[in-house]
C-alpha positions as CSV (number, residue, x, y, z in Angstrom):
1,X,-0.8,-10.4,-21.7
2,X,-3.6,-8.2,-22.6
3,X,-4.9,-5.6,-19.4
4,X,-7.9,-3.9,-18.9
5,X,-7.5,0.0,-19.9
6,X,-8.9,0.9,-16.5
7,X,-5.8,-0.8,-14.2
8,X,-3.9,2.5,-14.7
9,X,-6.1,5.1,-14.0
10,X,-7.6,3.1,-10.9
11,X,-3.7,2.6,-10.0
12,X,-3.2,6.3,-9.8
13,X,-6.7,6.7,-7.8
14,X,-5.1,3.9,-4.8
15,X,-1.6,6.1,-4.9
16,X,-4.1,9.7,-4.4
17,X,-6.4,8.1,-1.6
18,X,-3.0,6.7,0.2
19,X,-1.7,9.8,0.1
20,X,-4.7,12.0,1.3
21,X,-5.2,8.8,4.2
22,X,-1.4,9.4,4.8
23,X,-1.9,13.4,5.4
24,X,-5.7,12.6,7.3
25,X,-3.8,10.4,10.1
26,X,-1.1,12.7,10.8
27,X,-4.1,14.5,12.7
28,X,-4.6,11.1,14.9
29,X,-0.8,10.4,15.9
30,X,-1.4,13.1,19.2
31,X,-4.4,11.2,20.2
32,X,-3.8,7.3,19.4
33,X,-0.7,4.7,19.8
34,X,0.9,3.3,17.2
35,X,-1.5,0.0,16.7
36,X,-4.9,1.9,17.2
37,X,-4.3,4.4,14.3
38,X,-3.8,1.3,13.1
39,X,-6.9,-0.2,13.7
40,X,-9.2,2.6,12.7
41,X,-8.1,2.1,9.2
42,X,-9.7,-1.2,9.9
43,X,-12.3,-1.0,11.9
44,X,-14.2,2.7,10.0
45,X,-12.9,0.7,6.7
46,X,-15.2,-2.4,7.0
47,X,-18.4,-0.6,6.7
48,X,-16.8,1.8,3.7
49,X,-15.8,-1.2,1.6
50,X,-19.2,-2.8,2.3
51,X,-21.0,-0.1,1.3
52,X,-18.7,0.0,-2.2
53,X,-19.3,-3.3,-2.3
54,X,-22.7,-3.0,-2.2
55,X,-22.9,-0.2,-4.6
56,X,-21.1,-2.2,-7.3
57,X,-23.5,-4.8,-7.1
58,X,-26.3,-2.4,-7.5
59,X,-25.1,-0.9,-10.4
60,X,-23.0,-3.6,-12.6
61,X,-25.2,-6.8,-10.8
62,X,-23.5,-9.9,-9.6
63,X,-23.9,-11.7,-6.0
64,X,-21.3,-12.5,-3.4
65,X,-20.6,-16.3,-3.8
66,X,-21.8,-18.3,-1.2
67,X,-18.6,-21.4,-2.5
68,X,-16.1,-19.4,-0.7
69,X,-13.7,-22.1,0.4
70,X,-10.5,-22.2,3.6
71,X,-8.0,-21.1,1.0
72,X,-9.6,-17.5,-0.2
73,X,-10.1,-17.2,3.6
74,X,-6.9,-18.3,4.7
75,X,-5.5,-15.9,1.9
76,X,-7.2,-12.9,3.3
77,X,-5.8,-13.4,6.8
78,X,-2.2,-13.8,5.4
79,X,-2.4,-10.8,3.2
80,X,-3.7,-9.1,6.1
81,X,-1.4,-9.8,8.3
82,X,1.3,-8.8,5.8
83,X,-0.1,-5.2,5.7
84,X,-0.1,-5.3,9.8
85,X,3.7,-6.6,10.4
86,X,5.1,-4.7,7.2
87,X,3.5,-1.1,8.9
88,X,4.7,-2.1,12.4
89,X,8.0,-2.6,10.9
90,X,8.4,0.5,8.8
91,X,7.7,1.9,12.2
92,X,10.3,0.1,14.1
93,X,13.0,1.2,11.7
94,X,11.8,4.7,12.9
95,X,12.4,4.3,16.0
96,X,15.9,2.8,15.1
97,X,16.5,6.9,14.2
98,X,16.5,6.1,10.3
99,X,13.3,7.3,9.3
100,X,15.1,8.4,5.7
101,X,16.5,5.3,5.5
102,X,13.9,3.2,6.9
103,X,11.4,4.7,4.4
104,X,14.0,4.3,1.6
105,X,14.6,0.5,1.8
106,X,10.6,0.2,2.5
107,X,10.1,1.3,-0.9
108,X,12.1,-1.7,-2.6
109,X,8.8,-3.1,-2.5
110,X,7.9,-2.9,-6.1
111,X,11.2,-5.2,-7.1
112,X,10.1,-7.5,-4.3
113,X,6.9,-7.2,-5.5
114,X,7.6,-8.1,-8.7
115,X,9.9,-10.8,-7.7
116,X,7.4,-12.8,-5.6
117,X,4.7,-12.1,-8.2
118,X,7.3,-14.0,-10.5
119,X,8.4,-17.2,-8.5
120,X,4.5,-17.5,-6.6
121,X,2.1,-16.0,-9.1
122,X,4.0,-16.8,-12.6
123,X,3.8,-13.1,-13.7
124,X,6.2,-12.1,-16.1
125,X,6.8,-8.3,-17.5
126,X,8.8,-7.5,-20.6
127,X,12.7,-6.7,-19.9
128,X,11.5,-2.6,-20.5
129,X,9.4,-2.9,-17.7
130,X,11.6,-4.4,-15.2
131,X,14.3,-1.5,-16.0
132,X,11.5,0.7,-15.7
133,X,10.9,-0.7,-12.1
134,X,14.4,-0.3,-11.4
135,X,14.7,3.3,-12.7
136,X,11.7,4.1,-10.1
137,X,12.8,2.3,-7.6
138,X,16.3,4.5,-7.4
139,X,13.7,7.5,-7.9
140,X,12.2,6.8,-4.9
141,X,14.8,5.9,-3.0
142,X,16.9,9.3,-4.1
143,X,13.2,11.2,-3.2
144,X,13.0,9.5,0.2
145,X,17.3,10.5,1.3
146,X,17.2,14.1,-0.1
147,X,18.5,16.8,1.5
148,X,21.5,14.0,2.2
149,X,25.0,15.3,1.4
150,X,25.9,12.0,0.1
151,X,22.5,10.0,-0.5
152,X,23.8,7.0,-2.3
153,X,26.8,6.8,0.2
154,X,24.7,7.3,2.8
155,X,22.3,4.6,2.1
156,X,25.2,1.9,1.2
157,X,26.7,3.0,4.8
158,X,23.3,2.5,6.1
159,X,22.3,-1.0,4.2
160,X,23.7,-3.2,7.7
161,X,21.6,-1.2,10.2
162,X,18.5,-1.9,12.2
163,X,16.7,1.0,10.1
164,X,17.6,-0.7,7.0
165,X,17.2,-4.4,8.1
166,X,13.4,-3.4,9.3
167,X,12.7,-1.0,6.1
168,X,13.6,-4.3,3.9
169,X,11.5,-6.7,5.9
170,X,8.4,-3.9,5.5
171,X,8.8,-3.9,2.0
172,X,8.9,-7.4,1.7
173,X,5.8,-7.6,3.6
174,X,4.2,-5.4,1.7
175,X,5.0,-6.7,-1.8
176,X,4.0,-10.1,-0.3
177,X,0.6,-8.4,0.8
178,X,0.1,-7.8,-2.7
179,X,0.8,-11.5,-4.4
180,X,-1.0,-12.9,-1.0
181,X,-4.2,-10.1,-2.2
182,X,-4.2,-11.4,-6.1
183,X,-4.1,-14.9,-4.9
184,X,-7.2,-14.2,-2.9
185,X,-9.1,-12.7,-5.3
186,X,-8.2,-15.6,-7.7
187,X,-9.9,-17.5,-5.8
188,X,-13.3,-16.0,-5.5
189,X,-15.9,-17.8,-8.2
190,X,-17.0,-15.1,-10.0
191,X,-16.6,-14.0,-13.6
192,X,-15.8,-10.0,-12.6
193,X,-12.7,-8.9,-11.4
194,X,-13.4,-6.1,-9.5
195,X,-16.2,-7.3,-7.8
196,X,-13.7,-9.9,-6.7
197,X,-11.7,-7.5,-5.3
198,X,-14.1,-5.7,-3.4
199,X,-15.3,-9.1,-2.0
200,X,-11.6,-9.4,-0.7
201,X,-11.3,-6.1,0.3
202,X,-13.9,-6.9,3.2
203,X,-13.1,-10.1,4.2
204,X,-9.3,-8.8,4.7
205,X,-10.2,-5.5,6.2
206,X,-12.5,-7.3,8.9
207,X,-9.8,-10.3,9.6
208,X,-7.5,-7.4,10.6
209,X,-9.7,-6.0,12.7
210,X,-10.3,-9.1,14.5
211,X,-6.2,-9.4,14.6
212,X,-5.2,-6.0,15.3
213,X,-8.5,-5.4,17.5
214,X,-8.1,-8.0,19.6
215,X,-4.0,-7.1,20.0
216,X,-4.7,-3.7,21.0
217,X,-7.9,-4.5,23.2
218,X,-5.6,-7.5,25.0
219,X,-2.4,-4.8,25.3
220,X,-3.8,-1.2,25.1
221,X,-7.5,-1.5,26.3
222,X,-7.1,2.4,27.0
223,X,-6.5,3.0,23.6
224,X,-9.0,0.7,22.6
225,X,-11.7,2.9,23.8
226,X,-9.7,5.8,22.0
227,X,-10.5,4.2,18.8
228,X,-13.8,5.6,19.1
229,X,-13.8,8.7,21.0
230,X,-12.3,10.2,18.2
231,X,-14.3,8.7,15.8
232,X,-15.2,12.0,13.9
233,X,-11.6,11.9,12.8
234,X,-11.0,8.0,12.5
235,X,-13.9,7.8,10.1
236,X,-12.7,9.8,7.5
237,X,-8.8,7.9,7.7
238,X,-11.0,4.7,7.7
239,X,-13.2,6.0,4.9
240,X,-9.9,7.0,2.7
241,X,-7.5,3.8,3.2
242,X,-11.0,1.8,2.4
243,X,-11.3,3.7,-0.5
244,X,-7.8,2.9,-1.5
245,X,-7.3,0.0,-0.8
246,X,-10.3,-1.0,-2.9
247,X,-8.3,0.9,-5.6
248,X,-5.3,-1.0,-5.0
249,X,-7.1,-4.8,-4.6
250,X,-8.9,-3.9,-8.3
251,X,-5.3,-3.0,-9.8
252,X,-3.7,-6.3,-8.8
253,X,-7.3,-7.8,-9.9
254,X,-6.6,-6.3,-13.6
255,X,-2.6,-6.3,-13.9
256,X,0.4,-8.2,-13.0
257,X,1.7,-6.9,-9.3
258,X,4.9,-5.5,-10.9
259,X,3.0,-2.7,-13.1
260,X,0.6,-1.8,-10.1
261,X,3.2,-1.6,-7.4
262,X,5.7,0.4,-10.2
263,X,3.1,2.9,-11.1
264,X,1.9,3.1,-7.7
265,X,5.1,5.1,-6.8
266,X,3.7,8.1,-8.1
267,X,2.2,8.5,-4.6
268,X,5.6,10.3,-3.9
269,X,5.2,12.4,-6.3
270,X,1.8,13.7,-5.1
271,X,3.1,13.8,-1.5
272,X,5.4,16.3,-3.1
273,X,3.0,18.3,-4.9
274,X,0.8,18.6,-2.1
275,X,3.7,19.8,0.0
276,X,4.5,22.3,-2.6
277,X,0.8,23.4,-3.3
278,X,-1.1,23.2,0.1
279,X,2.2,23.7,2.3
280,X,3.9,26.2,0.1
281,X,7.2,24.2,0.3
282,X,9.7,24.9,-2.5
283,X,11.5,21.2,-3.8
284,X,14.8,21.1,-3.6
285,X,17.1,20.2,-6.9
286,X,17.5,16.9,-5.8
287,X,13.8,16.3,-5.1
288,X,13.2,17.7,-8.6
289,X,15.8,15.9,-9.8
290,X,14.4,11.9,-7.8
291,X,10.4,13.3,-9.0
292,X,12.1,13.0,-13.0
293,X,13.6,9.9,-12.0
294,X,10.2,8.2,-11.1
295,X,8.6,9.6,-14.0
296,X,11.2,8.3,-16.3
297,X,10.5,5.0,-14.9
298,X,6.6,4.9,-14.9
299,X,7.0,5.9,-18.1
300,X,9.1,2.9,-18.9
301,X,6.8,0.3,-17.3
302,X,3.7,1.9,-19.2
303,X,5.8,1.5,-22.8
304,X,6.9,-1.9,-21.4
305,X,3.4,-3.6,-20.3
């Protein structure tokens, strides 16, 4: 399969905006519920990917297709309602008390990623690549339980519990966000692949803002008002996971899911940097020691593409 040069570097641009959105909403979760931090990734992200949207017309050219039929719209919704469960779930197994573990099994997202990719999508990756995956994916999952006496014993222990049961189903969700997202944007009649991603990007952002919106205007109508009182802050956690996420939906536009999600790991690694850099935290051996192990893997999947 030949790739476009520009799927890595663009994957390592959606890992840094997710991480900086990450950091940006930690300043909303005093002020908003659960679902409305949600929605303000949403809601401020619409008009961000419109106006990228825009932009990339203006400079490379190309029209939105007016032939836009059920299935890249039905696509969209599904994919976006992925994203939606697969976040409230990841949140569920916090409240279960297993944030460490919860987050761990969350991250199994790039085998099931590359799984579903396989059986719905007909991706395949080379053997080298699907160690690679693996190598990162125990990376991650040794990152996410450091600090654990027993981190592999720990997380075996753990593999029965409601943390660990709603961490796999987020992941799932997630990696099945990403086939649903490719399968969208195959779907758009136009020659350019990134302008077909940016023409997702929209559609999906504003369908879950229609389904989150209306959930949290229905249940929370309080916080529903929230969502724009503190706009000043909302729009710049809007503006980043927009950002990203048009990052992310160009990836999976120019490489097989596996790679993307795989690579995309690396946004541990620059959670830990900035942690070390802007927080002045020192890493521990073991998180030295898991940041190695995702490298080592990354660097499989790149000599495996």
């Amino acid at each position: 399969m030949i790739l476009s040069p520009l799927w890595l570097p663009i994957t390592l641009a959606a890992a840094l905006f997710q991480t900086w959105r990450t950091a940006m909403q930690q300043k909303l979760r005093g002020q908003l519920s659960v679902n409305a931090a949600a929605v303000v990734r949403y809601l401020y992200g619409v008009p961000v990917g419109a106006l990228l949207l825009a932009l990339y017309i203006a400079v490379f050219g190309g029209t939105v297709p007016a032939g836009l039929g059920w299935a890249f719209f039905a696509l969209c919704a599904a994919g976006g309602l992925g994203q939606i469960l697969g976040t409230n779930l990841l949140i569920m197994s916090f409240s279960h008390r297993g944030f460490a573990v919860g987050t761990a099994y969350a991250k199994t997202e790039a085998v099931q990623g590359a799984i579903l990719a396989l059986l719905l999508l007909g991706e395949r990756i080379s053997a080298l690549a699907w160690v690679g995956i693996g190598i990162g994916v125990a990376g991650v999952l040794w990152l996410t339980l450091a600090g654990k006496a027993h981190p592999g014993r720990d997380l075996a222990r753990a593999a029965l519990q409601p943390a660990a049961m709603c961490g796999l189903a987020a992941g799932f969700f997630f990696a099945g966000t990403s086939v649903l997202v490719k399968a969208a944007n195959q779907e758009v009649p136009a020659p350019d692949p990134i302008l077909r991603a940016l023409i997702t990007l929209v559609m999906t952002n504003i369908l879950q803002t229609v389904m989150q919106g209306g959930w949290l205007l229905a249940r929370e109508p309080r916080q529903a008002r929230a969502v724009f009182t503190t706009w000043r802050s909302s729009a710049q956690v809007g503006a980043l996971s927009a950002c990203g996420s048009a990052c992310w939906f160009s990836a999976f536009a120019l490489a097989p899911v596996a790679l993307v999600r795989a690579v995309g790991q690396v946004e541990i690694l620059m959670t830990l940097l900035f942690s070390h850099f802007y927080l002045r935290e020192r890493p521990s051996r073991a998180e030295i020691l898991g940041a190695l192990t995702v490298v080592c893997g990354v660097v499989l999947v790149l000599a495996g593409r």
